[in-house]
C-alpha positions, 0 to 999 in steps of 0.5 A, a space after each residue: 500500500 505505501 507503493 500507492 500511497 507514496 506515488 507522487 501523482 496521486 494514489 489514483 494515477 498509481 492505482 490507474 496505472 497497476 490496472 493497466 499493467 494487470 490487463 496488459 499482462 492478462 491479454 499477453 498471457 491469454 493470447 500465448 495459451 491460446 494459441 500454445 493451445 490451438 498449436 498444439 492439436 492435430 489439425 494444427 499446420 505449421 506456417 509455411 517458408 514462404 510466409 516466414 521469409 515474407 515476415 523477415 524480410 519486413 523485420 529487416 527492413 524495419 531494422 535497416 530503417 532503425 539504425 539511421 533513426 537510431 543516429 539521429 536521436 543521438 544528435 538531436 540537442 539534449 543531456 547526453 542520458 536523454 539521449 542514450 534513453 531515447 535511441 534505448 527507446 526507439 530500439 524497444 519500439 523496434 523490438 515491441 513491433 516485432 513481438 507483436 507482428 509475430 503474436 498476431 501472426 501465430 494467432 491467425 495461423 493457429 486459429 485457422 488451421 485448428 478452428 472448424 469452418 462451421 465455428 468460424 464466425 464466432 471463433 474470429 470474434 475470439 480471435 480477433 479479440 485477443 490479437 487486437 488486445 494483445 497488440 496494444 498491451 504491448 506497448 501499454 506494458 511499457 507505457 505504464 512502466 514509463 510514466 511510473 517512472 518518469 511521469 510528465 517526461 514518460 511522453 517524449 520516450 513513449 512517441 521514440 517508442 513509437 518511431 520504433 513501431 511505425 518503422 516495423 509496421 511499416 517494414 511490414 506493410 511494405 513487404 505485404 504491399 509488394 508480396 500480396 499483388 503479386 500473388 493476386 496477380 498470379 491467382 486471377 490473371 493467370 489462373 482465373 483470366 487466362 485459364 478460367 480457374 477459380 480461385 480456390 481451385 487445387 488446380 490454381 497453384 498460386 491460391 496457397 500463395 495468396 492465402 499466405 500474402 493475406 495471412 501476412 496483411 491480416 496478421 503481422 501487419 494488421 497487429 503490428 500497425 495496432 501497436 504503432 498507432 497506439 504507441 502515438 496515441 498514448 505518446 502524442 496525449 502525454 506529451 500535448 495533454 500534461 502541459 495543458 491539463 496537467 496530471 490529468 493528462 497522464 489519467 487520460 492517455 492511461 485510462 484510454 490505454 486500459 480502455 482499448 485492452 479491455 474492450 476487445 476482451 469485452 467483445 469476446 464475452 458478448 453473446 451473439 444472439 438474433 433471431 433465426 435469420 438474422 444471424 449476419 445482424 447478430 454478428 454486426 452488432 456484436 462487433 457495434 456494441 462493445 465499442 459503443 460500451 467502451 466510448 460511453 464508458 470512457 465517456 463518463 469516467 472522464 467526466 466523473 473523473 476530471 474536475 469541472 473547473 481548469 483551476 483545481 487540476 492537479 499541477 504540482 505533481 508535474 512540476 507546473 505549480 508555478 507560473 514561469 512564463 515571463 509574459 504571464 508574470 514577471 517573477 514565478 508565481 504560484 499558481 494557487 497565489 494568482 488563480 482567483 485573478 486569472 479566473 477574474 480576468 477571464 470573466 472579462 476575456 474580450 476586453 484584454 483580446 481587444 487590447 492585446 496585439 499578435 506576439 508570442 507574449 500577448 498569445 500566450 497571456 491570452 491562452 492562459 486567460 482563456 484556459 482558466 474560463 474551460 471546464 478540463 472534464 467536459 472538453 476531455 469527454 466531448 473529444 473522446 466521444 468525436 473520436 470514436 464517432 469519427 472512427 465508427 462513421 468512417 469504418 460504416 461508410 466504407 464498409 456499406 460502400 464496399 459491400 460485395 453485391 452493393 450498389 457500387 459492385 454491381 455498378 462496377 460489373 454491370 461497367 465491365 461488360 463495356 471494357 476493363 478500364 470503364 469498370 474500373 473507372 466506374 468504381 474508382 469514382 464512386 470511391 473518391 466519392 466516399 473517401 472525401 465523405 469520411 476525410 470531411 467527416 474527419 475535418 468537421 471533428 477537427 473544427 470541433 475541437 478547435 471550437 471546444 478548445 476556445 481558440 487555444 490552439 494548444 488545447 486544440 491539439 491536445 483534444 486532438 490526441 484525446 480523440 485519437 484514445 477514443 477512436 482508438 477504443 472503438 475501433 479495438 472493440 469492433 474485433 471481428 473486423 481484425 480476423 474475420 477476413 482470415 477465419 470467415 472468408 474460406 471454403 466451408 464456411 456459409 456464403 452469407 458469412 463469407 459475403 459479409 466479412 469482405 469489407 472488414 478488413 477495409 472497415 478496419 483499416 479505415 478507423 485505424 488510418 482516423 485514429 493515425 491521423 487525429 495522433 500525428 495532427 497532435 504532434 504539430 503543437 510540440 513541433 511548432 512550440 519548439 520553433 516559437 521558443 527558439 531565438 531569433 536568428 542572426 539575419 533576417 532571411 533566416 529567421 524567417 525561415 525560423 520563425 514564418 510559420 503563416 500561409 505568407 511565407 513561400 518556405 511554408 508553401 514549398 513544405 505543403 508542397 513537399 508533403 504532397 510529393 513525399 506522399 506521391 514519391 512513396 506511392 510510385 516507388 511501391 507501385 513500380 515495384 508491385 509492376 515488376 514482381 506482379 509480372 515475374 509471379 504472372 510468368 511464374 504461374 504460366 511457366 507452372 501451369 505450362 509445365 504442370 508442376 505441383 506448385 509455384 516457387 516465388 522463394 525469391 519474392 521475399 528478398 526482391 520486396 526488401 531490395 524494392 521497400 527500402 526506398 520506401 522506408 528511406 523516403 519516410 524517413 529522410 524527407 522531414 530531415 530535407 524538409 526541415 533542413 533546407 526550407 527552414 523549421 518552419 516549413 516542418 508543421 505545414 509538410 506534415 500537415 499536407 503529409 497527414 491529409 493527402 495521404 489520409 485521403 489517398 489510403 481511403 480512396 484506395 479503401 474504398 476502391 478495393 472492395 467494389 473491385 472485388 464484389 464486382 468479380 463475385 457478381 459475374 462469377 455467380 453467372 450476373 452479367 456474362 458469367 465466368 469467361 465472358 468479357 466483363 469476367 476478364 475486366 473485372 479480375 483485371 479491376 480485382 488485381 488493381 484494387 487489391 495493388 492500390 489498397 496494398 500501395 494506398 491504402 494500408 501502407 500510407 498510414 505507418 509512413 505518415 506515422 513514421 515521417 511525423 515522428 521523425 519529424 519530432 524527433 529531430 526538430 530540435 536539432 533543426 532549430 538549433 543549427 538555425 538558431 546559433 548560426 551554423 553555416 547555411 552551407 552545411 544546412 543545406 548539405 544536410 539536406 543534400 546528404 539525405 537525398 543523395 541517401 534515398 536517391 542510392 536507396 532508389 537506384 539499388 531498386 531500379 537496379 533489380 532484374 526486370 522480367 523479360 517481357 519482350 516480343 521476338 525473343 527466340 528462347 521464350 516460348 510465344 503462348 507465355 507472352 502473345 495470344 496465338 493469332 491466325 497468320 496467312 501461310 502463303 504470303 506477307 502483305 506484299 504479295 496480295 494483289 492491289 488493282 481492283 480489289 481495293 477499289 471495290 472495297 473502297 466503292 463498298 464501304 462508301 455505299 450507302 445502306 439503302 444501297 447496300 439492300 439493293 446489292 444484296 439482290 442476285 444479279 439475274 444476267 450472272 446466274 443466267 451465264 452461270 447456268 448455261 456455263 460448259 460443264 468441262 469448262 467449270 472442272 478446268 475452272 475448279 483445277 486450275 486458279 479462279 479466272 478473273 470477273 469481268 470488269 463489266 460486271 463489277 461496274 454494274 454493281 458498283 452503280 
């Protein structure tokens, strides 16, 4: 007991932060008997080589990414034990990602090789429970440690951790982003298009594959990327949250953190009872309620929790007793001296706005008046709530947009039956559609907090990462959307189940990349309160590149700029890599299914995706440092604010995309508009192929690297003020810069250099069927030997003739059949022996008129 009693922030906080502790290890310990437990029966089947090469070679690149995140935290501007803690920190999170890609990986695993198909819908629940709980109780296990020690200085170290993470998920994703078009590629273009297999057939040899580059998605990369994005949530509240609302920043970000451990475990216990027939709303609404129960239940312990009025927040435990801002008093003053006055003024706020100009000190008084005027538990609990109805919005418009036989796939089949591209088009518009709906979704939560925060723009972001807790606890809650699209969708299993789990993975993701998002945006306010705190620098032009953070300012507009190419940059280097490894795998299964092998080897496509990822990891990782060091630190929020919404914007697109693509395959395939092998059937695997490309590209790997490129951003900012700041040479500022890029371009030359398949027409040792359809050539001659006197003018006198011509031709020709009918019997047997004598010129004439 004097452990809790003892505890410097509160036996409250030591109580909230054993609890945390107590679940993390819970879930930890239930998901390693469980699945120790499914491993170890019979029907249990060991993971393949394929799929364990495909995990490390995400681990590797996620290392080889760590290593220059590593070094740059050693520079960046701090007592050297900070320092050595937060490189210490960074390698844990590296670490922490790793355990959690591989626990999510065996659970899916066991769970489906040992689970019965008719035990599989309430089974994923489980499953998907324990793998979403699991992963945040790897993070929050350290979290808590951290914050039990270091308390208000726990934030900083939590978000290194977080860099960790997002490079292993990232490391993860883009190996699956290169490894699942491939095998999909294979599957349905040269199994499903050209031999008209389906794609579960024993005869379609690369199924086993794409089973696998799934697994991967749903598995490694699905929990990994859970763990990242928690590891920001709780970082970005800390570090935002305790200095605005003190010690009840830390109750917060833990009690969010409980929350999103608990209530997946919740789902797990909900019975899923509908009435006959209703199964499939049963099912939905087991994965509703518990994120529902979660939000309102945080919800409430906010408001009970917290007190009503910004002055009796608890400030004395995070070191802010006292008022140190020169431009709120002159000397530190206690805060408890001056409250009542500050509360007094605030009464009267418009009087001293009015009075007071732009600077940095009549902002600041202002922000402290204004903050004193809020009541810290309503502002806390309204936020949480915006986050989780931003996630749970957002997660039901994608998923009603991608159902399978929704409107938008059967608009999509019903299109392909004109051409693949006209399919396509028609679902890559809708998307874009629905996407800009969940993205304002998303911006009108955001003008929320800012109207809740009362113009402190502080606060603002720190209701931001509040929000980023709450949706992150409702979308852990929703279990089944992690491992139905594993344990559901497969052979065995009941159509209606199968068609109704299709869209969860997107549904998903979807709230993930919200949650993401509402993280990274509260990172901006650390970032920007470094920059205002920095001195002003010795010329003009450079302080402003310092201090210049409005619209007015081209290094600003040049950052947004760079934001948007990063985002692009990314998406072209995952894109060309799926062309080259989507075409070899397509070569691959034709060569197979030529030669009748058992089997397609793709054992090299591991270590073609980490020569093809690294880029990506690169350019996520160097493009703030070129960013910050050449157009100047105030460039750095305005690139990570363009950074977070287009590629927000284009992961759900591409979300949105995917599943109508998909759906628009099944349709045909159940004997809708063609059926199997009619032209709509060939445009819609063809659309398959893409959708699955641009949602591996987009969709899922866009996330980690904003995630990623706003850490780095915040890690290294201050070294970035610094080198402006005390006068370094703008000449080894820009040769920073340039160091980078000369970096990452290498990085895309060592990808560019790859060996490319052999694609080529002509070439005497490739056989013709694997790369041209057989067409139908004329024996006896080329085009020059085709004779061009008459033919082609009575061909060109026929295309002119009009239709009402063209009947009147139609009529046999009585002075014709008359000379054929008198014609000499020998004469037509020397006609059948020997060529065809010419018609008379007379006779064409005639026609022709």
């Amino acid at each position: 007991m004097e452990l809790i009693t003892a505890f410097a922030l509160g036996d409250d906080v030591a109580i909230l932060l054993l609890a945390v502790v107590a679940i993390a290890v819970g879930a930890l310990v239930a998901s390693v008997v469980l699945m120790r437990r499914w491993s170890a029966l019979e029907d249990a089947v060991a993971p393949s080589p394929w799929l364990g090469s495909l995990l490390t070679s995400g681990v590797s690149l996620a290392l080889w990414a760590g290593v220059p995140a590593l070094a740059l935290s050693l520079l960046v501007v701090d007592a050297m034990p900070g320092r050595l803690l937060r490189a210490a920190m960074i390698l844990l999170g590296l670490a922490l990602g790793g355990v959690s890609a591989w626990l999510g990986q065996r659970l899916l695993l066991a769970a489906r090789s040992t689970i019965d198909p008719a035990d599989a819908p309430a089974a994923s629940v489980r499953t998907g429970g324990l793998l979403a709980s699991s992963a945040v109780a790897v993070v929050a296990l350290p979290a808590a440690v951290t914050v039990w020690l270091l308390r208000q200085g726990a934030g900083e170290m939590l978000l290194a951790l977080a860099l960790g993470a997002a490079l292993t998920a990232l490391g993860l994703r883009v190996v699956a982003a290169l490894a699942e078009p491939a095998a999909s590629a294979a599957t349905l273009l040269a199994g499903g298009h050209e031999l008209e297999l389906a794609r579960e057939d024993e005869a379609n040899r690369s199924a086993t594959v794409l089973s696998d580059a799934e697994m991967l998605r749903h598995g490694a990369g699905r929990s990994a990327q859970i763990s990242a994005v928690t590891a920001i949530a709780v970082g970005a509240g800390l570090t935002v949250g305790v200095p605005v609302i003190a010690t009840e920043g830390i109750v917060v970000a833990m009690l969010g953190l409980g929350v999103a451990m608990a209530a997946p475990l919740l789902a797990m216990v909900i019975p899923q009872v509908g009435a006959p027939g209703r199964e499939v709303a049963a099912y939905r609404m087991a994965g509703l309620i518990p994120a529902l129960i979660a939000a309102a239940g945080t919800v409430a312990a906010a408001a009970l929790w917290l007190p009503g009025q910004y002055r009796n927040l608890r400030f004395d435990g995070v070191g802010m007793g006292s008022f140190t801002d020169p431009a709120v008093t002159s000397t530190p003053q206690p805060r408890a001296d001056i409250a009542d006055q500050l509360v007094t003024a605030g009464a009267d706020l418009g009087t001293y706005v009015s009075q007071t100009d732009e600077s940095r000190g009549a902002s600041a008084f202002l922000d402290v008046l204004a903050a004193y005027t809020t009541h810290p538990n309503t502002l806390v609990a309204v936020s949480i709530a915006l986050g989780a109805v931003a996630a749970v919005c957002g997660q039901l418009l994608i998923a009603a947009h991608a159902a399978p036989g929704g409107p938008a796939a059967r608009r999509a089949a019903r299109t392909a039956r004109t051409g693949a591209s006209i399919g396509i088009l028609a679902a890559l518009g809708g998307a874009a559609l629905w996407a800009g709906l969940v993205l304002s979704i998303l911006a009108l939560v955001i003008a929320a907090l800012g109207v809740l925060a009362a113009g402190i723009p502080l606060l603002a972001l720190a209701l931001s990462a509040f929000a980023a807790l709450g949706g992150l606890l409702a979308v852990t809650a929703q279990a089944a959307s992690h491992a139905a699209p594993v344990l559901v969708d497969r052979p065995g299993v009941e159509e209606d189940w199968r068609t109704l789990v299709r869209g969860r993975s997107d549904e998903g993701a979807t709230g993930l990349g919200i949650v993401a998002a509402l993280g990274a945006i509260a990172l901006i306010a650390p970032i920007v309160a470094a920059v205002q705190a920095a001195p002003r620098a010795a010329t003009l032009w450079e302080d402003r590149l310092l201090h210049a953070m409005t619209p007015t300012s081209l290094s600003v507009v040049a950052g947004a700029g760079l934001g948007v190419v990063t985002v692009l940059m990314i998406a072209s280097f995952v894109l060309d890599g799926q062309r080259r490894l989507s075409a070899a795998a397509v070569l691959e299964a034709r060569t197979a299914h030529l030669e009748e092998r058992p089997d397609v080897s793709f054992d090299g496509l591991g270590l073609d995706a980490r020569r093809a990822g690294l880029v990506v990891l690169a350019a996520a990782v160097l493009m703030p440092i070129v960013a910050g060091f050449a157009l100047g630190p105030a460039a750095v929020p305005a690139y990570l604010a363009a950074l977070i919404m287009v590629g927000l914007g284009l992961s759900l697109w591409a979300h949105a995309a995917a599943g109508p693509l998909a759906g628009a395959v099944d349709l045909i395939e159940a004997g809708r508009y063609g059926g199997r092998g009619s032209w709509a059937h060939g445009g819609a695997l063809n659309g398959a192929v893409l959708g699955v490309s641009l949602r591996a590209a987009l969709g899922e790997l866009l996330v980690p690297a904003l995630l990623a490129a706003s850490l780095t951003s915040y890690i290294v900012i201050t070294m970035m003020v610094g080198t402006v700041a005390e006068g370094v040479s703008v000449y080894l500022r820009v040769g920073i810069a340039l160091v980078a890029a000369l970096v990452g371009l290498c990085c895309w030359l060592f990808a560019r250099t790859a060996p490319e398949p052999d694609l080529e027409d002509g070439e005497a040792t490739l056989a013709r069927p694997l790369f041209a359809t057989q067409v139908d050539e004329d024996p006896e001659g080329g085009l020059l030997e085709m004779s061009w006197d008459d033919e082609d003018e009575d061909d060109t006198a026929k295309a002119r003739t009009p239709r009402r011509a063209a009947v009147a031709l139609a009529e046999p020709d009585e002075d014709a059949d008359d000379e054929d009918a008198t014609e000499d019997p020998e004469d037509a047997e020397d006609v059948e022996d020997g060529p065809p004598p010419a018609k008379p010129k007379r006779a064409r004439l005639r026609r022709r008129r």
